[in-house]
C-alpha positions as CSV (number, residue, x, y, z in Angstrom):
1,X,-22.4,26.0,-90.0
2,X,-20.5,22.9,-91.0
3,X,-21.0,22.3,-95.4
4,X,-19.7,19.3,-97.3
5,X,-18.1,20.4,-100.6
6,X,-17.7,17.1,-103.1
7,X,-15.6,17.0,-106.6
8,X,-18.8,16.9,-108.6
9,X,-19.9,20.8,-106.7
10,X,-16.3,22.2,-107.9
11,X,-17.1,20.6,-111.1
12,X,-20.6,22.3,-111.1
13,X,-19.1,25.5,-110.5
14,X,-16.5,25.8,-112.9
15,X,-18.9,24.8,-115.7
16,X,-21.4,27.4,-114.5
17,X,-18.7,30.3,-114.7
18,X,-17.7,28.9,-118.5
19,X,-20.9,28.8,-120.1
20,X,-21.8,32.7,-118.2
21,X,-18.2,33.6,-119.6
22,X,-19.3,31.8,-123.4
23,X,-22.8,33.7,-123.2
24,X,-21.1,37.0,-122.4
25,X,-19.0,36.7,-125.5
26,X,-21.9,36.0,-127.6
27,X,-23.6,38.9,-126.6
28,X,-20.6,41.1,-126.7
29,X,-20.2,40.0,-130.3
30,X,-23.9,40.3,-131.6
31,X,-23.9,43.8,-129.5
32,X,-21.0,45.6,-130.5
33,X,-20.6,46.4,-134.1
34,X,-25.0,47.3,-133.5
35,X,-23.6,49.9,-131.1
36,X,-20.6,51.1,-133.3
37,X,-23.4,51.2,-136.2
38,X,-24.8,54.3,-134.3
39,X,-21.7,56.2,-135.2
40,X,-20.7,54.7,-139.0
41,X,-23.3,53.0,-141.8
42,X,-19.9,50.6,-142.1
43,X,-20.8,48.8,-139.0
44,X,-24.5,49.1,-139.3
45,X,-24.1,46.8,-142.4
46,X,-21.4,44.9,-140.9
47,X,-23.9,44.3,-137.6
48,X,-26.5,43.2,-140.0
49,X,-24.5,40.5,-142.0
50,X,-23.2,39.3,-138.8
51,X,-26.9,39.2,-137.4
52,X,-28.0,37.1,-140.1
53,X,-25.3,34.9,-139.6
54,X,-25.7,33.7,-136.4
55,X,-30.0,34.2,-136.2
56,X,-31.3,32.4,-139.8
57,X,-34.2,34.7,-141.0
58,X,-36.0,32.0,-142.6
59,X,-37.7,29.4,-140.2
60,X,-37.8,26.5,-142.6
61,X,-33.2,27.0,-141.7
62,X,-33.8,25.5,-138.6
63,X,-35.1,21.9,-139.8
């Protein structure tokens, strides 16, 4: 099978594994100190505040 590999599909790639990598390591933040807040109120609250941080609660935030 003969395939034809160009500088843009190495490009292509590369991006592709960075933004999977940056999403990971979003959810691994939002996630974790919700999982820890099973075990401690601490992290519950901390989870929260972090929560409301990234995800605005009000709609009219986004405008």
């Amino acid at each position: 099978m003969f395939a034809y590999l160009d500088a843009g599909t190495g490009s292509l790639i590369v991006a592709a594994l960075a933004g999977g990598i940056a999403g990971v390591a979003v959810l691994f933040r939002l996630y974790w100190n919700r999982f820890l807040g099973l075990f401690s109120k601490n992290r519950r609250e901390k989870a929260k505040a972090i929560s409301e941080d990234l995800v605005p609660q009000n709609p009219d935030e986004l405008k």
